[in-house]
Structures are given as C-alpha cells and as structure tokens.
ZALUMKOL-775540 format. One line per 8 residues: for each residue x negated, y negated, z of N, C-alpha, C. Coordinates in Angstrom, 1 decimal. Layout:
BEGIN
X,Y,Z,X,Y,Z,X,Y,Z ~ ... $
//
This chain:
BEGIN
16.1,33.4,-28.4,15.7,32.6,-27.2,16.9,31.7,-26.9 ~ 17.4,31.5,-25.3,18.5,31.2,-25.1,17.9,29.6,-25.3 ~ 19.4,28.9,-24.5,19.1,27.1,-24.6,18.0,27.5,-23.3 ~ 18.2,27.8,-22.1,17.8,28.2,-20.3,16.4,28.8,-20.8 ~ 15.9,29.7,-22.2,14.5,29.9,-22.0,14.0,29.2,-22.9 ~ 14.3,28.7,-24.3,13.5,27.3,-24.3,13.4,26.1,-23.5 ~ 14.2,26.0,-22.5,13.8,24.8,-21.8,12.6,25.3,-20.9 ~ 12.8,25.9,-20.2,11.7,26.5,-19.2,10.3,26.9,-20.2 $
10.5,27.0,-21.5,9.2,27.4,-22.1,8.5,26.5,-22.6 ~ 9.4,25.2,-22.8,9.2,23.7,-23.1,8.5,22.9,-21.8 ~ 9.2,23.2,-20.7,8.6,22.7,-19.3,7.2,23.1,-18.9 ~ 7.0,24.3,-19.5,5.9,25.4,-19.2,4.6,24.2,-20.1 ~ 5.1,23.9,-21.2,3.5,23.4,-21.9,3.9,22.1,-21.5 ~ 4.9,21.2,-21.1,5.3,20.0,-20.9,3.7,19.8,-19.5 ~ 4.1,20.9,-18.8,3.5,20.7,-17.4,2.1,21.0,-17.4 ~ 1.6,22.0,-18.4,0.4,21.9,-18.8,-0.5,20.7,-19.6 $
0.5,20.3,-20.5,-0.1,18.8,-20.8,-0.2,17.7,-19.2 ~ 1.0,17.8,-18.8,0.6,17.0,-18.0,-0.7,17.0,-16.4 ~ -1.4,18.0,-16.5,-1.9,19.2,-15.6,-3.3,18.0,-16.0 ~ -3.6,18.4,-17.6,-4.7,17.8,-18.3,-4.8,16.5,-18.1 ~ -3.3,15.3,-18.5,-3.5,14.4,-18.1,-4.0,14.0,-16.8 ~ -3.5,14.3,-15.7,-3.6,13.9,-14.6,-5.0,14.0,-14.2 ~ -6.2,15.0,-14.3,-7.3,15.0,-14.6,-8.4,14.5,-15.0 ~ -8.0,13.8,-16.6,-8.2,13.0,-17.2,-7.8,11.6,-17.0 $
-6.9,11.0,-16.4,-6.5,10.0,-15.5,-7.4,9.6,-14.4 ~ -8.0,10.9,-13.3,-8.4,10.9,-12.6,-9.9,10.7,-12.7 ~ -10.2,11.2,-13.7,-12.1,11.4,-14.3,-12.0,9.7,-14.9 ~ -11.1,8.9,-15.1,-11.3,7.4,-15.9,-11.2,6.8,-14.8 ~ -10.4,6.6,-13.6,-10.5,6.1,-12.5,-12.5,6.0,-12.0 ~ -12.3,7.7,-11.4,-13.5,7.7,-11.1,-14.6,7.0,-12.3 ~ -14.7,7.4,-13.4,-16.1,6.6,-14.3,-15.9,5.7,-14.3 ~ -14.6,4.5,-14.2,-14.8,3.3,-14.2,-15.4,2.6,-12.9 $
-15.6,3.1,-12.0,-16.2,2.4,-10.7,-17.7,2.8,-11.1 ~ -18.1,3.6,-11.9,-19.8,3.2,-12.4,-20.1,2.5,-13.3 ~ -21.4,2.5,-13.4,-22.1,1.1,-14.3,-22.3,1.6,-15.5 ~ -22.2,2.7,-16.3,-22.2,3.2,-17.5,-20.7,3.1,-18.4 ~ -21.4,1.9,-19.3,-19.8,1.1,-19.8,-19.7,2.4,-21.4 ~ -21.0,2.8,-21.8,-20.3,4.1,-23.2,-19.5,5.0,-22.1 ~ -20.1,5.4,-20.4,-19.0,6.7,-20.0,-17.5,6.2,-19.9 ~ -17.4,4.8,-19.5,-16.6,4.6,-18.9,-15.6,4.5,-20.9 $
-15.8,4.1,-21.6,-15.2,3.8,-22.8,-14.8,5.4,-23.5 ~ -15.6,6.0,-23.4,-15.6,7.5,-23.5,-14.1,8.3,-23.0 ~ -14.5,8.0,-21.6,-13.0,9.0,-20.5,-11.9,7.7,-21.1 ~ -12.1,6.8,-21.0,-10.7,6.2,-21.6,-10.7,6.8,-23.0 ~ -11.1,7.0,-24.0,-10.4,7.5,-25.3,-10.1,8.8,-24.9 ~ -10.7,9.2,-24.0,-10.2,11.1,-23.8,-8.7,11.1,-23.5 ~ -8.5,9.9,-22.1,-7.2,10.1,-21.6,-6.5,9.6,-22.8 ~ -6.7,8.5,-23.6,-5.8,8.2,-24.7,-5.3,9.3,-25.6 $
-6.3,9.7,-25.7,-5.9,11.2,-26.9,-4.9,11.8,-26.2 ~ -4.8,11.8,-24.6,-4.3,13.5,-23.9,-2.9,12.9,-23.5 ~ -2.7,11.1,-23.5,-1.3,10.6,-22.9,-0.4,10.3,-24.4 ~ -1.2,10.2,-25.6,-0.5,10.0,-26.7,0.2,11.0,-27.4 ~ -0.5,12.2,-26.4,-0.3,13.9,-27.1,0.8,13.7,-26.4 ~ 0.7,13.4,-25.2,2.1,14.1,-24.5,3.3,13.1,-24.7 ~ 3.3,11.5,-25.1,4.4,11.0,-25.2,5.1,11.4,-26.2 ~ 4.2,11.9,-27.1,4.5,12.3,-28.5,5.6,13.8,-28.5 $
5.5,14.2,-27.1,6.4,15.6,-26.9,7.3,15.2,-26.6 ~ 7.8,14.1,-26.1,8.8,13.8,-25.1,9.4,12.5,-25.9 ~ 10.8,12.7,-26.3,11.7,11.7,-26.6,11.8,10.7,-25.8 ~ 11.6,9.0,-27.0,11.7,8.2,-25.7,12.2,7.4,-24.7 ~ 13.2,8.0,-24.8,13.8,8.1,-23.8,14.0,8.8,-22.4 ~ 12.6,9.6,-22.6,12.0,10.7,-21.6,10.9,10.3,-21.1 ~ 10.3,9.1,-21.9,8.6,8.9,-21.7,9.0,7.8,-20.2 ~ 8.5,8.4,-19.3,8.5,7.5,-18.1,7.7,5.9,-18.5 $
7.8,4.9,-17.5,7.4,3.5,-17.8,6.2,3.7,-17.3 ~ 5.4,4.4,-16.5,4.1,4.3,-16.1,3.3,5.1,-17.4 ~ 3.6,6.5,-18.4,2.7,6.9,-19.5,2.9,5.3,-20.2 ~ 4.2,4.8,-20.3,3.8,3.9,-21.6,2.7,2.9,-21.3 ~ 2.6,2.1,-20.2,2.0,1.3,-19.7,0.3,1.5,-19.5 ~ 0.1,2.5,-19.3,-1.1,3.4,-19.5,-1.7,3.5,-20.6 ~ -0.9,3.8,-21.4,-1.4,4.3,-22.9,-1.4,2.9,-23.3 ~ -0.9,1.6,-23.2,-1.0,0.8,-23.8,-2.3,-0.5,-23.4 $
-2.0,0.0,-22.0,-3.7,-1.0,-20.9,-4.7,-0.3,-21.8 ~ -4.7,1.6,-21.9,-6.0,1.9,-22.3,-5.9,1.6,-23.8 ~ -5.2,1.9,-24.6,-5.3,1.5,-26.0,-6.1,-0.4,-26.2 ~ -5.7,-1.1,-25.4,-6.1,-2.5,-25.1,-7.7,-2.5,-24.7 ~ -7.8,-1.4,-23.9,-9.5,-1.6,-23.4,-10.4,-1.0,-24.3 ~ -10.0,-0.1,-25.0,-10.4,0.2,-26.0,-10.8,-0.3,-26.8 ~ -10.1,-1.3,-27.5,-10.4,-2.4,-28.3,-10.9,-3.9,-28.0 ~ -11.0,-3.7,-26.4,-11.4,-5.3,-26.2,-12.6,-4.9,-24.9 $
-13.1,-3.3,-24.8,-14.0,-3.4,-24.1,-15.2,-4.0,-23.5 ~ -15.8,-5.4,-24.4,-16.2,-5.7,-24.5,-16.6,-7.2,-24.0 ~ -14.9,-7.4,-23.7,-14.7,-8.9,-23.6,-14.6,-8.7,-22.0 ~ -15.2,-9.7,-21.3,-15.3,-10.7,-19.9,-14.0,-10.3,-19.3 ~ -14.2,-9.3,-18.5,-13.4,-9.0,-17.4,-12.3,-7.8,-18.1 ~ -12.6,-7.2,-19.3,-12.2,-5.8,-19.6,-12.1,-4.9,-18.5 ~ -13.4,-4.6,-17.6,-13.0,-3.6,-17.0,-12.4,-3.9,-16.0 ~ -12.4,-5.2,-15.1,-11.6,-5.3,-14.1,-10.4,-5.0,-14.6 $
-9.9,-5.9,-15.6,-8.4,-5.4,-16.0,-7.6,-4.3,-16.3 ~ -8.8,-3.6,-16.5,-8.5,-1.6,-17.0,-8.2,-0.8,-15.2 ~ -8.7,-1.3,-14.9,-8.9,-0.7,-13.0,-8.0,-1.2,-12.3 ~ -7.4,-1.9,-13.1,-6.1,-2.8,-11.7,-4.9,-2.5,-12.6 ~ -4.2,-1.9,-14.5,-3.9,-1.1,-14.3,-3.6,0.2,-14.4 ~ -4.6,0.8,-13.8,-5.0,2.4,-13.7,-4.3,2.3,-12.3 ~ -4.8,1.4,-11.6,-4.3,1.4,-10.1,-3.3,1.3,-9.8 ~ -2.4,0.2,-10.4,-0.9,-0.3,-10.5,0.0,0.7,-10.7 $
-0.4,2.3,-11.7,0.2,2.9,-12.3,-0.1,4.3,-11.6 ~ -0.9,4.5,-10.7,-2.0,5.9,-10.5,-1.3,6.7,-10.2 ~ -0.2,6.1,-8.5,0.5,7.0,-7.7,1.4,7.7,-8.4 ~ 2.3,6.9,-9.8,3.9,7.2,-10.3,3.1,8.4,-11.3 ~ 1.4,8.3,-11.7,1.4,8.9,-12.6,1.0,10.3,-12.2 ~ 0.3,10.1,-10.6,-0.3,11.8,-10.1,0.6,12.3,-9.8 ~ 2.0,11.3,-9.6,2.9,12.1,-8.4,4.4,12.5,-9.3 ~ 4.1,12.5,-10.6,5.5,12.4,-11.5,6.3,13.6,-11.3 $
7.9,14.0,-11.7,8.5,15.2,-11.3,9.2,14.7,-12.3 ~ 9.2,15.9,-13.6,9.6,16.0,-14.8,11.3,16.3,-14.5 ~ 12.2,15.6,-14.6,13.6,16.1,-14.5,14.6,15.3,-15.7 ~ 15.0,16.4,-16.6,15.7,16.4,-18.0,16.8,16.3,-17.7 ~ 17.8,16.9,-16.6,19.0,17.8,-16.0,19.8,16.5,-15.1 ~ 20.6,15.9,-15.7,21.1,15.1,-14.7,21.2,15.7,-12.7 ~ 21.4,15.2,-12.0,21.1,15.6,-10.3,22.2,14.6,-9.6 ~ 22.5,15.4,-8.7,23.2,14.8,-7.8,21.9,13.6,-7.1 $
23.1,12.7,-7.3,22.5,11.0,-7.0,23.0,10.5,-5.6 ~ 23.2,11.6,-4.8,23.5,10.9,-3.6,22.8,10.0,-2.6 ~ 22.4,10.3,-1.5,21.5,9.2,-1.1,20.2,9.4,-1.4 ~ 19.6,8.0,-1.4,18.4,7.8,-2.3,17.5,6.9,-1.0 ~ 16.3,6.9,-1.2,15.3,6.0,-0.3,13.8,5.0,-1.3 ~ 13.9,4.4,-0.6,12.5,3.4,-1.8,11.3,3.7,-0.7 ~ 9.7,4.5,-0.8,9.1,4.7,-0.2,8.4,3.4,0.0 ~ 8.7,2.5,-0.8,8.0,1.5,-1.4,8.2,0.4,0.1 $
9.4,0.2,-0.1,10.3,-0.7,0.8,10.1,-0.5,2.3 ~ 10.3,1.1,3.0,9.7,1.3,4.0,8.5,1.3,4.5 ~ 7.8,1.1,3.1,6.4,0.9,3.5,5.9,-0.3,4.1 ~ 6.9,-1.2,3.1,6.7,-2.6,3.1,6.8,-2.6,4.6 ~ 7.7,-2.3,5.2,8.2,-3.1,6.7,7.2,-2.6,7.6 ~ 6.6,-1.0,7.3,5.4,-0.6,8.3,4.5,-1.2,8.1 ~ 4.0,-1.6,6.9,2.6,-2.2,6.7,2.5,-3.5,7.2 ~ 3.7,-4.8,7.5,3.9,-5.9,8.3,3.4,-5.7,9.5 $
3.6,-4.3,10.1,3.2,-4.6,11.7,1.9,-3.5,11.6 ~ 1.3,-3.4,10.3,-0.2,-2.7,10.5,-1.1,-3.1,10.7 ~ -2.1,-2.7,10.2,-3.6,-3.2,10.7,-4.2,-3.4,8.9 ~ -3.2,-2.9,8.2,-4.0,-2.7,6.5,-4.6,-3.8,6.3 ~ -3.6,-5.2,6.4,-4.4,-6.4,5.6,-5.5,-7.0,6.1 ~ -5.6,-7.0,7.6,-6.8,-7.1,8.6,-8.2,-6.5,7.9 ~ -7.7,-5.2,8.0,-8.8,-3.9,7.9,-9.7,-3.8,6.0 ~ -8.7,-4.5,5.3,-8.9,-4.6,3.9,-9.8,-6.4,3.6 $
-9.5,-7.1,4.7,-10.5,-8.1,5.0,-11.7,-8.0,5.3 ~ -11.8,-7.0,6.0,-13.0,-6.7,6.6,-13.6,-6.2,5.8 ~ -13.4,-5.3,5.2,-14.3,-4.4,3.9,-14.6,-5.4,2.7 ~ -13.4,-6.6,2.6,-14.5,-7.6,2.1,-14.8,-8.7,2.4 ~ -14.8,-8.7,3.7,-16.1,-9.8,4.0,-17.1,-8.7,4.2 ~ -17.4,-7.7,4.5,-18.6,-7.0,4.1,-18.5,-6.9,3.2 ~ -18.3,-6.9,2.0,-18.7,-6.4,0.4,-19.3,-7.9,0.3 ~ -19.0,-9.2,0.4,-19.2,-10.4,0.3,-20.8,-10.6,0.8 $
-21.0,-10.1,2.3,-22.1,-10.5,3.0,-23.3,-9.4,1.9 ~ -22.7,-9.0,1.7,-24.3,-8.2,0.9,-24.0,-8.3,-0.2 ~ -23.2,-9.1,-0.8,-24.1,-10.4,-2.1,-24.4,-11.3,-2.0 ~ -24.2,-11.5,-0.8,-25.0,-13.1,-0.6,-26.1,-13.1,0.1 ~ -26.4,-11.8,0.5,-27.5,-11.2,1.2,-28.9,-11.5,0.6 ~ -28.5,-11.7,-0.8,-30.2,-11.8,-2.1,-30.8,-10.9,-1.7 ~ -30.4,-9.4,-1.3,-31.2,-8.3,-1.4,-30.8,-7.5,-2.0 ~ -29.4,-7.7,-2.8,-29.5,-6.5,-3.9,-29.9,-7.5,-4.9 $
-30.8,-7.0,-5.9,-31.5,-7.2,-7.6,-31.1,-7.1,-8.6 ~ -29.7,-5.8,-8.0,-29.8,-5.3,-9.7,-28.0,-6.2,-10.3 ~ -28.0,-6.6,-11.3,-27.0,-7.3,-11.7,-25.5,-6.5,-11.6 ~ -26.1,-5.1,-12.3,-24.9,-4.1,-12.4,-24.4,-3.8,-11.3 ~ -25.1,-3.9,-10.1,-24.5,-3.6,-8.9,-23.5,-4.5,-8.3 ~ -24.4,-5.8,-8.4,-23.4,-6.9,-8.1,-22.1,-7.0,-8.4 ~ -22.1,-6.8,-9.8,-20.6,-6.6,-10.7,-20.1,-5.5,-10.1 ~ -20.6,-4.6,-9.6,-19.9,-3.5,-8.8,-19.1,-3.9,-7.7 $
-19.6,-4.4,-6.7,-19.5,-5.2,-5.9,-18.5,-6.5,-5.9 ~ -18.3,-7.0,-7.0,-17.2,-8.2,-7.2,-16.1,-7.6,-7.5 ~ -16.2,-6.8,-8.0,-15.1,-5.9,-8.9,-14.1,-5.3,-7.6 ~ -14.9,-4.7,-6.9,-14.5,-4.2,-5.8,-13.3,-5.3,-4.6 ~ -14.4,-6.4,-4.8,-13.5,-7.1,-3.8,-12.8,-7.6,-4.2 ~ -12.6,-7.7,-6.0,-11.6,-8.2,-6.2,-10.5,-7.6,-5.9 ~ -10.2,-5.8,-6.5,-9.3,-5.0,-6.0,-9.0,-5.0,-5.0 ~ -9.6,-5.0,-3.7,-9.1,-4.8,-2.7,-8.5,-5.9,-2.0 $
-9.2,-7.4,-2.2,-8.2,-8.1,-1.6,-7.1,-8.2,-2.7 ~ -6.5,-8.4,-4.0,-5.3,-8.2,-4.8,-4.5,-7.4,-4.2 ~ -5.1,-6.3,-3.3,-4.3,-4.8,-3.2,-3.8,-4.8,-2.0 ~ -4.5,-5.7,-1.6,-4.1,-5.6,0.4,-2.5,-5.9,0.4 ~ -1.9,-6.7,0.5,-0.8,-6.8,0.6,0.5,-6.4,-0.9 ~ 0.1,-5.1,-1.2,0.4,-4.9,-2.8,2.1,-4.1,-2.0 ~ 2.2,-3.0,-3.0,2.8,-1.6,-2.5,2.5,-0.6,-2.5 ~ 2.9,0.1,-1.4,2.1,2.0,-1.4,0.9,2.5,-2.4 $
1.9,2.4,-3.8,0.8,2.7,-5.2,-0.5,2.0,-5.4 ~ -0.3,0.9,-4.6,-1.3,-0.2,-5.0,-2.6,0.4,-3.6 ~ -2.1,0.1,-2.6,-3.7,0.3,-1.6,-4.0,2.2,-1.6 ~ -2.6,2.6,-1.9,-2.8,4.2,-2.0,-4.2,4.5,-2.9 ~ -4.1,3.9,-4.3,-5.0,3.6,-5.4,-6.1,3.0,-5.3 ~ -6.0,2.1,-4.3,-7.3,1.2,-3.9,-8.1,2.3,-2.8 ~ -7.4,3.7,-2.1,-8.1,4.0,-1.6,-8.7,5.2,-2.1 ~ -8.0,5.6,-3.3,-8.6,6.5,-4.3,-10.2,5.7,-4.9 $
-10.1,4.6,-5.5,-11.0,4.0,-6.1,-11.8,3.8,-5.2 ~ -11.8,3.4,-4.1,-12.9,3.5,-2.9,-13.9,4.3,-2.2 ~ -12.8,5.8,-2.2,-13.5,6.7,-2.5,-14.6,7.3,-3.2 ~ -14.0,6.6,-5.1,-14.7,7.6,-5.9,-15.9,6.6,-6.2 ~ -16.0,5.3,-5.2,-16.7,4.5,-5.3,-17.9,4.9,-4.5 ~ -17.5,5.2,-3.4,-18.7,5.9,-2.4,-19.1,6.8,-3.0 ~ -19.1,7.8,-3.8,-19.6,9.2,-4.5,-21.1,7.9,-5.6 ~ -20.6,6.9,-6.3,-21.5,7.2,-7.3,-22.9,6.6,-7.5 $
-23.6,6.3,-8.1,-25.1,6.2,-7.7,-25.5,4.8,-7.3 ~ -24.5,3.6,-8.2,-24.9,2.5,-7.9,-24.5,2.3,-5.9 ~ -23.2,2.7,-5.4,-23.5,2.6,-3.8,-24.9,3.8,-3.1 ~ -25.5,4.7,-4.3,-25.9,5.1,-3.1,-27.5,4.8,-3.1 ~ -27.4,3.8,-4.3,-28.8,3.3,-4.2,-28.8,1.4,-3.2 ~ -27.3,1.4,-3.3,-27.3,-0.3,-2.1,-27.4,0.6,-0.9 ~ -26.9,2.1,-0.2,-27.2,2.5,0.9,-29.0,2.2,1.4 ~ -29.9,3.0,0.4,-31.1,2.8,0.7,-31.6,1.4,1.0 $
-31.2,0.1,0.6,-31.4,-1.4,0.9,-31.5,-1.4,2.3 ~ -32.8,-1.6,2.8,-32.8,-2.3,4.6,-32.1,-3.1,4.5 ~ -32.3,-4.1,4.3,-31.2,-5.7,4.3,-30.0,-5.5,4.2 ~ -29.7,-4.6,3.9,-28.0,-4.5,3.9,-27.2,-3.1,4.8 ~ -27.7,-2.6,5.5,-27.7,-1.2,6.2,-26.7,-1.8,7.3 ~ -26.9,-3.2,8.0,-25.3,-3.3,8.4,-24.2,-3.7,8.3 ~ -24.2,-4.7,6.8,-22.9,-4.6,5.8,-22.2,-3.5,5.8 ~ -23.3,-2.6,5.3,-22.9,-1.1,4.3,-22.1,0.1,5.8 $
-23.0,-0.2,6.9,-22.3,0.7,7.8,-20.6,-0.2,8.1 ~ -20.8,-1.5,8.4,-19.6,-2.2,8.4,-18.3,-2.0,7.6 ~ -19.0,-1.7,6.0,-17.8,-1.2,5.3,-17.2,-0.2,4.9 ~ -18.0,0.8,5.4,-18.1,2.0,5.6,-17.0,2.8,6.8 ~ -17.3,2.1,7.8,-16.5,2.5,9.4,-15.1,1.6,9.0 ~ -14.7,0.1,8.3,-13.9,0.0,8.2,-12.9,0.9,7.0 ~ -13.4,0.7,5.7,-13.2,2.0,4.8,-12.4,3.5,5.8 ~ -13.1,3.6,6.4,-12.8,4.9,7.6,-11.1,4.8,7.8 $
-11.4,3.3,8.9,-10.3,3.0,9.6,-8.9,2.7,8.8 ~ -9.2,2.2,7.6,-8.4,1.9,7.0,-7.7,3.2,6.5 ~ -8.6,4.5,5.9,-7.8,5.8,5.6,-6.9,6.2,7.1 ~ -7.7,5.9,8.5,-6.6,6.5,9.3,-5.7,5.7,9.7 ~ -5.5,4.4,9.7,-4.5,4.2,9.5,-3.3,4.1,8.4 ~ -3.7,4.1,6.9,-2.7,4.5,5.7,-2.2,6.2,6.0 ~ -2.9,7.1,6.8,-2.7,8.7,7.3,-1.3,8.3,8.4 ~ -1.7,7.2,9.4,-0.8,6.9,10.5,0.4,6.6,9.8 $
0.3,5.4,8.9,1.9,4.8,8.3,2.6,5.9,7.2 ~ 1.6,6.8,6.8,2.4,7.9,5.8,3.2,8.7,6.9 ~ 2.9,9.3,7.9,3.6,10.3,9.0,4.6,9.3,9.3 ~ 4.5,8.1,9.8,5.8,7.2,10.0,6.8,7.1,9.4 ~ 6.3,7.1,8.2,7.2,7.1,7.4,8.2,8.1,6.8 ~ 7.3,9.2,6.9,8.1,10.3,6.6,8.7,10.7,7.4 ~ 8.5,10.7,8.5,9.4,10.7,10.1,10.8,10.3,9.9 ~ 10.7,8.8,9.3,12.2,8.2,9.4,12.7,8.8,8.0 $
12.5,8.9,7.1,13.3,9.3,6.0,13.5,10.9,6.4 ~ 12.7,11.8,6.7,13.6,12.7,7.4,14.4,12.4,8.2 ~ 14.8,11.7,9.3,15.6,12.0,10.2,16.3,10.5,9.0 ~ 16.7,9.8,8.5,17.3,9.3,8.2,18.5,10.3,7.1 ~ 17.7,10.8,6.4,18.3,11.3,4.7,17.4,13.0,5.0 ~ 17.9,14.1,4.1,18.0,15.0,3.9,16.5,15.5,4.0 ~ 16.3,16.2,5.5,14.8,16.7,5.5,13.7,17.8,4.3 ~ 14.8,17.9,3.1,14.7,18.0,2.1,13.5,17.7,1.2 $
13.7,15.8,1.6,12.9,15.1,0.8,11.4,15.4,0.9 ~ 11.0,15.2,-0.5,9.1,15.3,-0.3,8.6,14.3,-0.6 ~ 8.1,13.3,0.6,7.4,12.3,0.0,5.6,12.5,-0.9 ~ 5.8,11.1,-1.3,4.4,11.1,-1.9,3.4,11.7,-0.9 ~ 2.4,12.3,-0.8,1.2,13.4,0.1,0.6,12.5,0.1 ~ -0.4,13.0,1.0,-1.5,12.0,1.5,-2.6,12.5,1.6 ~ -4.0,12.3,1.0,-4.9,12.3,1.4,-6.1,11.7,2.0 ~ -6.9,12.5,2.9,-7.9,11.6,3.8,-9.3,11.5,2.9 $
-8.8,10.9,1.7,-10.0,10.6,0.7,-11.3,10.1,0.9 ~ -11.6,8.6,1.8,-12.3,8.2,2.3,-13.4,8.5,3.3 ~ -12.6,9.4,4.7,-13.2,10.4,5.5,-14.1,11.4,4.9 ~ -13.2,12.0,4.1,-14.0,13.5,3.8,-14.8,13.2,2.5 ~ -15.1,11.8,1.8,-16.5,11.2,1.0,-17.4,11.0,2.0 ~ -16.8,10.0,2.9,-17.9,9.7,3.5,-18.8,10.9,4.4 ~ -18.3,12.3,4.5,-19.0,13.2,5.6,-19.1,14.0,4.9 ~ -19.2,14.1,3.2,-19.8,14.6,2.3,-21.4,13.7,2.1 $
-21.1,12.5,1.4,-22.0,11.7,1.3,-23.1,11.4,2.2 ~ -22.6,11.7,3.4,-23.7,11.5,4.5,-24.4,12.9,4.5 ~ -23.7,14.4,4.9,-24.2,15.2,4.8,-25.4,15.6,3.2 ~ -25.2,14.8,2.1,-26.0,14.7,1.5,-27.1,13.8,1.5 ~ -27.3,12.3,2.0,-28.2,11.3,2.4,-29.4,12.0,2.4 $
//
C-alpha cells in the first residue's frame, strides 16, 4: 500500500469516526433541552467515548481546538453533573463549539493560503443592521411572561424555561456559531415533551404563539443574512468557496409539531 492509499484509507475511517461523532454531538444537544438528567448524563458519556476515540487517532497536533474543548466541558459535566447550573454550563459549551464541530473539513495537506474570509466578521457587520437582537428579545420576554404567568406548576419546566432565556439572550449578540446553535437548540426544544405539554396550558397560549411566530421570524431572517452573506464572499473571493449551510430548523419543527398537535 502506497503513502496516497494509506492516507485515503486513513481518511476513510477518520471520516467515519467523525460521521458518529457528529450524531452523537447532535443526540446530547438535543437530550439536554429535556428534563431527564440520567438521558441527558447518558448521551454525554456516549459522545465522550466517541470524541476520545477519535482524538486518540489523530496526532495533536491534528486535534482541532473545538474536539479538545468538547471533550473536556463534557468530561467536566460528567463529573460535576450534579452541581447548580451543570447543565446550563454543558449547553452553552455544546453551543459555543456546535457549528466548528458539524461543519469540520479534515485537511492534513498543506493548501494554497491565498485569499482567506472570516464568516464570522461579515456576519458581525450584517447582524448590526438586522433584526436578530430585537427578534431574540422578544422570544424572551415571552419565555419570561409565562413564568411569571403562575400557570406553569411543574418545576422542571420552569428550569426549562430559564435555561432557555438564558441562552438566548447570552447568544443574541454572540457570533454566527453562537445564534446558529441557539437556533439548533430551539428547535430541538420545540420537538420535546416538556414544551409540548406548556403548549396545552390556556394561560399561556399567547406567550407560547408569541414565541413561536417570533422563533419563526428569527429563522427567516438568520436564512436572509446567510444568502447575504454568501453573495458578497462570492463576488468578493473565489465563487469556489463553501460557506457554512443553512438550515430552516425552526420552520420545518414548528409545521411538524403542529401537524402533530
């Protein structure tokens, strides 16, 4: 076997481990926004086993800054699951790290370094003249108004509910990775049982549509600033480039969710 087919044969399981990871990243995201603290402790040791397998393949000098960071938040929650504000701290950074980790591109091979762009930075300047930090207000002063509403009961929910606004105002004015993340978590927030038992709440049915229709607006406008963005880096730099993708996460829960109601 040449050097050209063990690398490609190395790439081949490299990308399969990372296939798993990403999965398993994505299943800890999602069970941390529910109230079952053994699931949510559970998918964290899974992802641990599956990011410690893979740093362990890769010299480290290869291990990108977001696996180490990852492996080390979750190795941390792991062992301090327990203590007062574990999980918020586990979800902000899962969040902090989510986009560099769904969107990684394995390259060994030195590359031509010519012009370069920070998605980050252009984002920065669209998101100044957007609607995000408005729109991410609104979703929590409604998250706010129906806990102060005294008609949800159940404790676990509540913490659902704080947790939430905490992320999302921290995230409002974050970077790309940060509300990108916030609107993954939002998402996989709307799927699980504790929002879909605050939907049934009379007393709160116009919070919940309030955060809901904003949640909406907020995906179409992060859909609006991703096309903008990609607009100018193509016509700026080499139409070549592939930015980070976009998904309408939010929309297509909430017209799942409802078509299930």
């Amino acid at each position: 076997m040449d050097h050209s087919e063990s690398v490609h044969v190395f790439l081949r399981f490299l990308n399969q481990r990372y296939t798993e990871l990403k999965s398993q990243l994505e299943n800890m995201l999602k069970t941390m926004s529910s109230s079952d603290e053994e699931a949510k402790l559970t998918a964290s040791r899974e992802f641990l086993s599956t990011s410690s397998g893979l740093a362990l393949t890769l010299a480290a000098s290869d291990r990108p800054a977001w696996l180490k960071d990852l492996i080390d938040n979750t190795e941390w929650y792991v062992a301090n699951h327990g203590s007062e504000g574990a999980n918020h701290t586990h979800v902000m950074h899962i969040i902090d790290r989510y986009e560099q980790a769904m969107h990684h591109e394995w390259q060994f091979d030195p590359t031509d370094e010519g012009t370069s762009y920070s998605y980050d930075e252009l984002y920065e300047d669209y998101r100044n003249e957007s609607k995000i930090e408005a729109l991410s207000e609104g979703m929590v002063d409604a998250l706010n108004q129906m806990i102060d509403s005294c008609e949800i009961d159940s404790v676990s929910a509540i913490n659902s509910l704080d947790q939430l606004v905490l992320l999302i105002d921290q995230n409002k004015s974050g970077p790309y990775s940060s509300i990108s993340a916030t609107r993954e978590f939002i998402a996989k927030f709307l799927r699980n049982t504790t929002w879909m038992q605050i939907r049934k709440i009379p007393g709160v049915k116009n919070f919940k549509d309030i955060f809901e229709k904003t949640a909406k607006e907020l995906d179409i406008e992060l859909d609006r600033l991703h096309r903008d963005i990609v607009a100018e880096i193509q016509q700026r730099y080499d139409s070549a480039v592939k930015p980070v993708p976009q998904r309408s996460v939010v929309r297509n829960t909430l017209l799942e969710t409802t078509d299930e109601a």
